[in-house]
C-alpha positions as CSV (number, residue, x, y, z in Angstrom):
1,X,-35.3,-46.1,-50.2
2,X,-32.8,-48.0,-47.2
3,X,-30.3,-46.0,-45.4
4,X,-26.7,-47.4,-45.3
5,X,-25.2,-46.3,-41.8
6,X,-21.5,-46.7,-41.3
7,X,-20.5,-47.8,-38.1
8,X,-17.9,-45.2,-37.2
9,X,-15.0,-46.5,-34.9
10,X,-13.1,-45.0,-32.0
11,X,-10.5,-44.4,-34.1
12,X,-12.5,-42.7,-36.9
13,X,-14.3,-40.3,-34.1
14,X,-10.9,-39.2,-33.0
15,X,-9.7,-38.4,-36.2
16,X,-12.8,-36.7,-37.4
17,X,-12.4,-34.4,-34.2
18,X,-8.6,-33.7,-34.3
19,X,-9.3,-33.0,-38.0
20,X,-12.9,-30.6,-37.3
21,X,-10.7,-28.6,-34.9
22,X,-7.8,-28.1,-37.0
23,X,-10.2,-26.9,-39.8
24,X,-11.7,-24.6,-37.4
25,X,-8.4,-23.0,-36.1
26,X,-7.1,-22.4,-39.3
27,X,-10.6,-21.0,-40.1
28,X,-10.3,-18.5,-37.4
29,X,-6.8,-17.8,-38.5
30,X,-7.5,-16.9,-42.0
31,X,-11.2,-15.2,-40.8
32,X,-9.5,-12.5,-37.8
33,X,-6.9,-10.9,-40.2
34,X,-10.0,-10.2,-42.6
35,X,-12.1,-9.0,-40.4
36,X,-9.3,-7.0,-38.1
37,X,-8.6,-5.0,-41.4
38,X,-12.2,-4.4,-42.0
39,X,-12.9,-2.7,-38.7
40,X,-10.0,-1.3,-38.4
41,X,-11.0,0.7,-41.7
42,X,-13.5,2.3,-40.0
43,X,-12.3,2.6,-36.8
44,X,-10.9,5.6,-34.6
45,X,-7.1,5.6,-35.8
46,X,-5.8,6.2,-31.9
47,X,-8.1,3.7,-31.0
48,X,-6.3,1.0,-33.4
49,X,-2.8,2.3,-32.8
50,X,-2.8,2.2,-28.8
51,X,-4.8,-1.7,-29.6
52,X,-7.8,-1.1,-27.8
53,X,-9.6,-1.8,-31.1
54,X,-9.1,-6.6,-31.1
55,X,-11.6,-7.5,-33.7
56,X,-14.9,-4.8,-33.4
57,X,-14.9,-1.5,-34.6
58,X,-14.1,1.4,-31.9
59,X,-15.1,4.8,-32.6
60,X,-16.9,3.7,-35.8
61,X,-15.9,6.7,-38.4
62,X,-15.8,7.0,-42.6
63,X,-13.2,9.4,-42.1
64,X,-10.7,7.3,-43.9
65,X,-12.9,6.4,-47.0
66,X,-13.7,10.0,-47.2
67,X,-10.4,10.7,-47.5
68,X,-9.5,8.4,-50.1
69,X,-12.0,10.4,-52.1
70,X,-10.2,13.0,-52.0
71,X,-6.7,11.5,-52.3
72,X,-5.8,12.0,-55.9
73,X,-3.1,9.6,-56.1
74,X,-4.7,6.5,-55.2
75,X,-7.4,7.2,-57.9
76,X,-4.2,7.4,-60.3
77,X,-3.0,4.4,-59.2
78,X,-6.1,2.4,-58.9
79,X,-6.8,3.7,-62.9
80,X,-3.4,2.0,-63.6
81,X,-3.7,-1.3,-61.9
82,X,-6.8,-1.9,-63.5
83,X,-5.1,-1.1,-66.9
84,X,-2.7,-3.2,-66.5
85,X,-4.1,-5.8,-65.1
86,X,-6.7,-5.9,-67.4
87,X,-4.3,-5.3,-70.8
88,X,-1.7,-7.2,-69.0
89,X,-3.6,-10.5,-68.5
90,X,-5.7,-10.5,-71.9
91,X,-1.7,-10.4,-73.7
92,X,-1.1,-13.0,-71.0
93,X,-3.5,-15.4,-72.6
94,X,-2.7,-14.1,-76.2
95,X,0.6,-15.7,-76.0
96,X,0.3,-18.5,-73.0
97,X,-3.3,-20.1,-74.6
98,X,-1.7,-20.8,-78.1
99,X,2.1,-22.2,-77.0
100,X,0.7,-24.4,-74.4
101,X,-1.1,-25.4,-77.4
102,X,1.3,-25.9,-79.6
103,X,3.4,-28.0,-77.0
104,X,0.3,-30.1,-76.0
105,X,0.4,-31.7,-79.9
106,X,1.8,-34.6,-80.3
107,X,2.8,-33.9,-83.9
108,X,4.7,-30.9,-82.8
109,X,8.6,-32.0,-83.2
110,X,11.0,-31.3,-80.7
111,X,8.6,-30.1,-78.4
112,X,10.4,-31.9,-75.4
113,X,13.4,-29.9,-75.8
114,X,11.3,-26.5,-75.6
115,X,9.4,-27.1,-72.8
116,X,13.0,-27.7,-71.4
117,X,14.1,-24.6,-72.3
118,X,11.1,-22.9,-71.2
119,X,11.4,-24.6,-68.0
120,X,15.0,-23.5,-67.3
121,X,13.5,-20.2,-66.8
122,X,11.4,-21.3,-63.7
123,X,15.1,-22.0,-62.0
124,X,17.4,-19.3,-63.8
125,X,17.4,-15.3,-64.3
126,X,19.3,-13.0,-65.1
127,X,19.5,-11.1,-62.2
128,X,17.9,-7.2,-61.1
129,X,21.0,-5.5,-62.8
130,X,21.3,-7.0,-65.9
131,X,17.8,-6.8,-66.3
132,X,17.7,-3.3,-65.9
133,X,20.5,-2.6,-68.2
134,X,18.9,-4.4,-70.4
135,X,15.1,-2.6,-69.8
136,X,17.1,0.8,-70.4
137,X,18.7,-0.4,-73.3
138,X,15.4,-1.3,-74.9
139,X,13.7,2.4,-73.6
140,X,12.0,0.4,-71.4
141,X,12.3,1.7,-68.2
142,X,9.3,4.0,-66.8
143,X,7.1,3.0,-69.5
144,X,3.8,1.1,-69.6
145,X,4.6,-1.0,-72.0
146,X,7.3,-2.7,-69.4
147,X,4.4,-3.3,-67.4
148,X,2.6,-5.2,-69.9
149,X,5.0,-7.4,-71.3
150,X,7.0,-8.5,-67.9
151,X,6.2,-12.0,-67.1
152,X,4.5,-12.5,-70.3
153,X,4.7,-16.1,-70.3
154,X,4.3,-18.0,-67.2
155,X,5.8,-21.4,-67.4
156,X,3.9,-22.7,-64.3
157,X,0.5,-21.4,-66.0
158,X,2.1,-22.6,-69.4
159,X,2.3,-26.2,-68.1
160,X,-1.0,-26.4,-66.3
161,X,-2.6,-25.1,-69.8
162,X,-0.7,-28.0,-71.8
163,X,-1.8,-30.7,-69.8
164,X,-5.1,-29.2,-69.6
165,X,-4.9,-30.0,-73.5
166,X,-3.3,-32.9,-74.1
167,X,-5.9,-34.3,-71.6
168,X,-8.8,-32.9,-72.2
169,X,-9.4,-32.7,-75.8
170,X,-9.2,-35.8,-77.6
171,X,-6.5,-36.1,-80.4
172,X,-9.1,-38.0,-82.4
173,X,-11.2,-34.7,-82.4
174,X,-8.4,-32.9,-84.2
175,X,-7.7,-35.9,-86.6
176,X,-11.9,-35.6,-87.6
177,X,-10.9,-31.3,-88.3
178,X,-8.4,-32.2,-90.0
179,X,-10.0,-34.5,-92.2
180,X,-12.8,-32.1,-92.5
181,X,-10.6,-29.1,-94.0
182,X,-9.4,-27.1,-91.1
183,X,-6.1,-25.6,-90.2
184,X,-4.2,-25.3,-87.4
185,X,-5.6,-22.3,-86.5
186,X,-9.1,-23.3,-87.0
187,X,-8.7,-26.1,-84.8
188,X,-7.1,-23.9,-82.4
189,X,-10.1,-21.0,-82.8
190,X,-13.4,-23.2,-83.2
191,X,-12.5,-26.0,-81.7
192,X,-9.9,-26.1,-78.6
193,X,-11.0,-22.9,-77.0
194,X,-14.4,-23.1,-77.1
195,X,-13.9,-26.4,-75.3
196,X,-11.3,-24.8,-72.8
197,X,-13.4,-22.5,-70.6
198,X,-12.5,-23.8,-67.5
199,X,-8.5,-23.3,-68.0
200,X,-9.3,-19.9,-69.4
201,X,-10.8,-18.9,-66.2
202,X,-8.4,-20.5,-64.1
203,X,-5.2,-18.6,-66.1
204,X,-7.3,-15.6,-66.1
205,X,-7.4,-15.3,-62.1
206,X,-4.3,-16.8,-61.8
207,X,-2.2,-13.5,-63.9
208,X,-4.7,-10.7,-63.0
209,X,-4.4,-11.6,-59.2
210,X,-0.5,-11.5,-60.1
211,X,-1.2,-7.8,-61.9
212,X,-3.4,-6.8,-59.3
213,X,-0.7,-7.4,-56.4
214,X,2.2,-6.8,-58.8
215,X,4.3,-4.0,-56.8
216,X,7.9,-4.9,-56.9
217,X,8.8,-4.5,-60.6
218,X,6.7,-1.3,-60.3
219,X,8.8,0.4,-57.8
220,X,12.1,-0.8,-59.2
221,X,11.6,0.1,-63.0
222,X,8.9,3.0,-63.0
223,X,10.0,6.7,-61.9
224,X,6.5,8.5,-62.8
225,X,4.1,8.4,-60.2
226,X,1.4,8.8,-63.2
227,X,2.4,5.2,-63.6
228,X,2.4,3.8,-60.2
229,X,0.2,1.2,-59.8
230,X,-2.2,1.2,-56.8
231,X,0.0,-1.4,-54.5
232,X,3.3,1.3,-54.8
233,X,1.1,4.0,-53.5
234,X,0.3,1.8,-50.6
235,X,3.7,1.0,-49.7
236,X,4.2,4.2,-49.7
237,X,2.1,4.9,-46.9
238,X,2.9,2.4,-44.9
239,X,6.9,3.5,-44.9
240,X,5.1,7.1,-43.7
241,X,3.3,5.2,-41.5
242,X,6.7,3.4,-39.8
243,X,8.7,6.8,-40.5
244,X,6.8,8.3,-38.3
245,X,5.9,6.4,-35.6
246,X,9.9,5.4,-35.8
247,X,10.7,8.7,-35.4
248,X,8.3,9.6,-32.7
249,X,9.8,6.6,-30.8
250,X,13.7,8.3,-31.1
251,X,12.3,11.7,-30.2
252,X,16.0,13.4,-31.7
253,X,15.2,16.9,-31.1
254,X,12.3,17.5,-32.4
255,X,10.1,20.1,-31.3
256,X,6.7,20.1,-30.3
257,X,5.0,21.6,-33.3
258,X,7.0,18.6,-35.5
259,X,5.7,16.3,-32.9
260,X,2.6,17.1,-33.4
261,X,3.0,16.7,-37.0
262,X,4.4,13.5,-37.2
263,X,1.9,12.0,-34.7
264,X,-1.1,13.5,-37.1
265,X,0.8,11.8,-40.2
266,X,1.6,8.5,-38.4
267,X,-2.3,8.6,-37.4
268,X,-3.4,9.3,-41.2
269,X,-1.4,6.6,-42.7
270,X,-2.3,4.0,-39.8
271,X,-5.6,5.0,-40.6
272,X,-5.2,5.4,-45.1
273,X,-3.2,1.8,-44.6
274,X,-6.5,-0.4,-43.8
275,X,-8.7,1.6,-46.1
276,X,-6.2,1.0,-48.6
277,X,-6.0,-2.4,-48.2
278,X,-9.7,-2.8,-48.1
279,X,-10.2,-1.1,-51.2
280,X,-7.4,-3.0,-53.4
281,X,-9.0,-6.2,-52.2
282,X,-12.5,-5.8,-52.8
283,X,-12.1,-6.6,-56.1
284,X,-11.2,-9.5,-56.3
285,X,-13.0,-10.9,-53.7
286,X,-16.3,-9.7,-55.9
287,X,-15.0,-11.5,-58.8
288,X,-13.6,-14.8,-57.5
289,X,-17.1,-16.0,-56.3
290,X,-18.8,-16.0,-59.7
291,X,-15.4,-17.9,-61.3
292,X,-14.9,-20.3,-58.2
293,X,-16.7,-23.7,-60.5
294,X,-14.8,-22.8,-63.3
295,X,-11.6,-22.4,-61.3
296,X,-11.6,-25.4,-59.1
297,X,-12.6,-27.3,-62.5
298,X,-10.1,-26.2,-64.6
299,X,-6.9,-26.7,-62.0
300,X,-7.8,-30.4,-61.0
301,X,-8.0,-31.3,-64.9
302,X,-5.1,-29.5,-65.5
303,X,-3.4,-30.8,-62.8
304,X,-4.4,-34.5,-62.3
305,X,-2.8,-35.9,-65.7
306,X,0.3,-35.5,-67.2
């Protein structure tokens, strides 16, 4: 078996070193966040607020994972997120899977007009107030059910899933069920999903990240903290956190036993704030790895075409 060696050029070893160290400097900018908010985890809070902690753990402690154990709320909200990321994003494929479908056939009339409408929606809303009127009108507001069906429909994840059909799975393939006896539906069931793995996985990451991290609508249109996802609990200790140190900063007449106070809450949340944000990530850094084929597969197909 010969080798084939390509004579590089001057200008091709410049560019290839020019384009190593920009890979490598981003690297390093996406790898020190990461690992900052690891150590800092299970670091010595003062150590991490006064900055003598950079990138290695100082005063290595479990302190703040211990208590997170004992903190009831964030097991409250972590039940939540997982509810509703989990219920969200299965009804998120109930309804995305079979319109992008439906818009993906070519014997669909008039489907150019509703993937118009549907995509009028990526540039238009309705605005935070008339949405909530609208959310209490419906009995709505602080209720799970709000945060099941908000966003049901993704038209960005609604496109990528037609074109991942129209592309993908051959129109002769429906012509030969058709021919064969099948309906819509079992074309749909027997045939186009079992063949669609790859965009399944990809629209599955794609809305249970979105649940996962979902805080906003959460804190506008929930009043229970029995609700609360796991991201509204954190915000809420990181507005302690600035409160505090804030506050501390000011110094308006306070007196020493409320400084003393305030400087053990600002140190709890500072500390609480990186455990937190450890423990809401984990997650889905576990699960991405064993999805990562399926997920690079399925957005070039669905992204290439069409």
């Amino acid at each position: 078996m010969t080798k084939t060696f390509i004579r590089k050029t001057r200008g091709d070893r410049i560019f290839l070193f020019f384009n190593k160290t920009l890979l490598l400097l981003v690297f390093f900018a996406i790898l020190y966040p990461l690992l900052f908010v690891l150590s800092a985890s299970v670091s010595d809070p003062e150590a991490v607020s006064t900055g003598k902690m950079l990138l290695w753990p100082v005063g290595v402690t479990l302190q703040g994972y211990q208590y997170i154990l004992r903190y009831q709320d964030v097991w409250i909200g972590y039940g939540n997120t997982i509810f509703y990321t989990f219920a969200g994003t299965a009804l998120n494929l109930l309804v995305t899977l079979p319109c992008a479908y439906a818009l993906s056939r070519r014997d669909l009339k008039g489907r150019g007009p509703i993937m118009v409408i549907f995509m009028v929606t990526m540039y238009f809303g309705g605005g935070l107030i008339p949405t909530y009127l609208l959310l209490r009108a419906l009995h709505l507001v602080n209720t799970r059910t709000y945060m099941l069906i908000t966003g049901l429909v993704s038209t960005y994840n609604l496109i990528v899933a037609r074109t991942f059909f129209s592309s993908t799975i051959p129109w002769e393939l429906h012509e030969a069920a058709f021919i064969d006896g099948c309906s819509d539906f079992q074309v749909f069931r027997s045939i186009v999903l079992p063949l669609s793995k790859p965009i399944i996985i990809v629209l599955t990451l794609y809305y249970g990240v979105g649940h996962w991290n979902s805080y906003f609508n959460a804190m506008v249109f929930l009043n229970d903290k029995e609700l609360y996802p796991l991201q509204v609990f954190l915000r809420e200790i990181l507005l302690q956190s600035q409160w505090a140190e804030s506050a501390m900063a000011s110094g308006n007449g306070f007196s020493m036993e409320e400084m003393e106070v305030m400087i053990k809450q600002a140190s709890t949340s500072n500390m609480l704030k990186y455990v937190l944000i450890v423990v809401s990530s984990v997650p889905m850094l576990v699960i991405y790895p064993f999805l990562q084929r399926f997920f690079a597969k399925g957005v070039m197909i669905g992204a290439v075409k069409g």
